[in-house]
Steps between C-alpha positions, in 0.01 A plus 500: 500500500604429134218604204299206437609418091148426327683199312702269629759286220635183601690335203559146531848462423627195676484199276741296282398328215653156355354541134768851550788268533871633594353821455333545877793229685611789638232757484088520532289518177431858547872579534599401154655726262344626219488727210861608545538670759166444788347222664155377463326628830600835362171477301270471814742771675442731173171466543424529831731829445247640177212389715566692782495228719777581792461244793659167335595204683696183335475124589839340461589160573744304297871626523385856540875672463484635141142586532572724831783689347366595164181606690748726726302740687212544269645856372512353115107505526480796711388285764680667797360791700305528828178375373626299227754220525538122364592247764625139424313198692675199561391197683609468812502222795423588839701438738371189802346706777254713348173431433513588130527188256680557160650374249616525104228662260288130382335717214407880370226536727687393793815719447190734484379382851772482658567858455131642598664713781683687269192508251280610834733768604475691195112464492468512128149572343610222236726247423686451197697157455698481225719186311920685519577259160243637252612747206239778417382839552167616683368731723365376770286782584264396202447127652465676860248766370309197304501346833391752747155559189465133546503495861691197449626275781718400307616630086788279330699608171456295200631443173391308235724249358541212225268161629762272438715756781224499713537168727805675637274809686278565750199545202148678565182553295400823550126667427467778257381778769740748409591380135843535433586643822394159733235366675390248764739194525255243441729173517886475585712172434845446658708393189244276366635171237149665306528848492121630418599863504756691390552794766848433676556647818795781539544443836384805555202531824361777666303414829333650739681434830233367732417254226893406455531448839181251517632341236876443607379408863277218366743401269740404796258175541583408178830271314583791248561812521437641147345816380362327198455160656369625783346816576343573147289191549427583872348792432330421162324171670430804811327698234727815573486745244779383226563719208742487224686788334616443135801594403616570133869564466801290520606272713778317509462161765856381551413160588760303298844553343317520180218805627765653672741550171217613267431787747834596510457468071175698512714813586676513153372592168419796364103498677594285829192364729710620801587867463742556867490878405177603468385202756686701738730231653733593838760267646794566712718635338730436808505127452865369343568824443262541179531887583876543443567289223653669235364531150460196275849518273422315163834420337541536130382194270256457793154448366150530696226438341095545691657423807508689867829567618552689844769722663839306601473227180851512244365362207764378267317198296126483361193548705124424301199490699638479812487645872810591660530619867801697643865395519471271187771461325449360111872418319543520110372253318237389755170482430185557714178421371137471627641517884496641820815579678515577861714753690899434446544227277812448228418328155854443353594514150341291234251381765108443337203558730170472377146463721742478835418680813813463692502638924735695623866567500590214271783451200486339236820395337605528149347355179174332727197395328229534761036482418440449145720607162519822401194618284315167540132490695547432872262303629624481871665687746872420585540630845882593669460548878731725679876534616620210203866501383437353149802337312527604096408276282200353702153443335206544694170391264204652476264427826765436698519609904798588658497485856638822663857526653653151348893476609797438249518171607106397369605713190836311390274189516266630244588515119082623435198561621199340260175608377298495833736370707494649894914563571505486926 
């Protein structure tokens, strides 16, 4: 019989999001490259790795490819071993003659329900459901501690964050019973239009499993199928125990283009807010081949300046406050500023990038203009989706989508690509 794991993880990892763009057409949220060489569920993974938390299970729905080979077999995260392991849930559809009705995940707490005979079999003691797209570092053992003193049906992470941010989150007022360490929740609002609090939910819930059951089978009655929607309020209006843990550190919510490229900025500078050393970050190493590219060759007249630039990059033009993932190449007299570059892309010569996150796999021909000018303020993201053959010359402005994997023949009948403009 396999040892019952006191906590058991389930990341929701399945969603994509439109305010993302041509950055998750091909891939989940949580799936996304970031900070030059992982993805962002390696946070959670990290975590649950640092926390000690060895029974993980993830909730994947939309186009779950890249997600289930970076993931691999769990090793990255030491999650592989005989009482240890991570397992990857998709939906599935049953087939006509039996009894069992299912169908694709309508929300996080039904990808959560439809998946309680896995969650049963392992006979946790608690429950820890976690977001796969947030950026931060915490041990969960604190929040599950804080929980257990409670005696909490249920204890939710929060952070506090800006008011005029605050319609966008799941928000709580929380009592001062334990100071700065939480309390009871005493209200909880959906993404309210009039935020009255400020405490943001991370996504992050521990439960107590009879309760979480309750809860999920009464929310099959319902129209949604929402953690925050749904079940918070349940149990609040049930009078369930409902604490809230505060959190203090960073966190980075990659909600938007925007949030998503001033995370990836907060890792440069000479005191960054995200520190992947001493956070203690683990990714697969496995996944296109991270672990045998060779060592970053910077040409001479190459110039990098506060910038992260990983194994398998030739640098041969100017890099400033940029992040540059592997297989790169950057010609002479290019020049990269304030981006993020994903795996295996080729800036010709005399190209100009600045605030541009470009996909995958892309090139750029000579002498293109593409985001803002060089040295200027950006104000908006100019985003480059993967797999584009880009002719020189061309001038993609600043704000500008490119949809990914364009053919020649949509290219010849573009001279540029304005301000803002969406390229399809």
């Amino acid at each position: 019989m396999m040892q019952k794991p006191s906590t058991l993880a389930m990341i929701l990892a399945g969603g994509r999001v439109d305010k993302l763009n041509v950055l998750t057409y091909y891939r989940p949220k949580s799936a996304i490259p970031f900070g030059g060489f992982a993805r962002v569920i390696d946070f959670p993974l990290s975590n649950l790795l640092h926390s000690g938390i060895e029974r993980v299970a993830i909730l994947s729905q939309y186009r779950s490819y890249s997600l289930i080979n970076h993931i691999g077999t769990g090793a990255a995260w030491d999650m592989i071993g005989r009482y240890r392991g991570v397992s990857i849930l998709p939906p599935f559809k049953s087939n006509s003659d039996t009894r069992e009705t299912t169908d694709w995940y309508r929300g996080s707490a039904d990808a959560v329900y439809k998946n309680l005979d896995f969650v049963q079999y392992h006979n946790p003691e608690d429950i820890l459901i976690l977001s796969g797209d947030h950026i931060y570092k915490m041990d969960y053992q604190d929040l599950i501690e804080y929980h257990h003193q409670k005696e909490a049906d249920l204890t939710i992470g929060f952070v506090q964050v800006a008011k005029t941010r605050a319609h966008r989150f799941g928000i709580a007022s929380i009592d001062r019973e334990d100071g700065e360490l939480g309390g009871r929740v005493k209200q909880y609002w959906e993404k309210p239009e009039n935020p009255e609090a400020d405490w943001a939910s991370l996504t992050v819930l521990v439960f107590k499993p009879k309760v979480l059951y309750q809860a999920l089978q009464e929310n099959q009655q319902s129209v949604s199928y929402e953690f925050g929607r749904d079940i918070i309020p349940l149990l609040m209006a049930q009078g369930k125990k409902v604490y809230g843990y505060k959190y203090k550190g960073y966190w980075g919510y990659t909600g938007t283009v925007e949030e998503y490229w001033q995370a990836n900025m907060d890792l440069l500078g000479d005191n960054p807010p995200i520190d992947m050393g001493s956070w203690g970050l683990r990714t697969n190493m496995e996944h296109r081949g991270i672990r045998d590219a060779q060592p970053a060759l910077i040409r001479e007249g190459a110039q990098i300046t506060n910038s992260l630039v990983y194994n398998g990059c030739l640098i041969e033009g100017t890099v400033r406050n940029s992040i540059i993932f592997p297989g790169v190449h950057v010609e002479r007299g290019a020049v990269i500023e304030n981006s993020v570059l994903f795996f295996s892309n080729h800036i010709g010569e005399d190209c100009c990038l600045n605030k541009v996150i470009t996909d995958v796999n892309s090139i750029f021909g000579k002498s293109m203009r593409v985001g803002a000018d060089i040295g200027t303020r950006a104000e908006k993201v100019t985003v480059i989706g993967w797999n584009n053959i880009i002719p020189e010359g061309m001038c993609i402005g600043e704000g500008a989508t490119v949809y990914p994997h364009l053919g020649s023949k949509r290219w010849s009948a573009v001279k540029s690509v304005a301000s803002g403009e969406v390229l399809r």
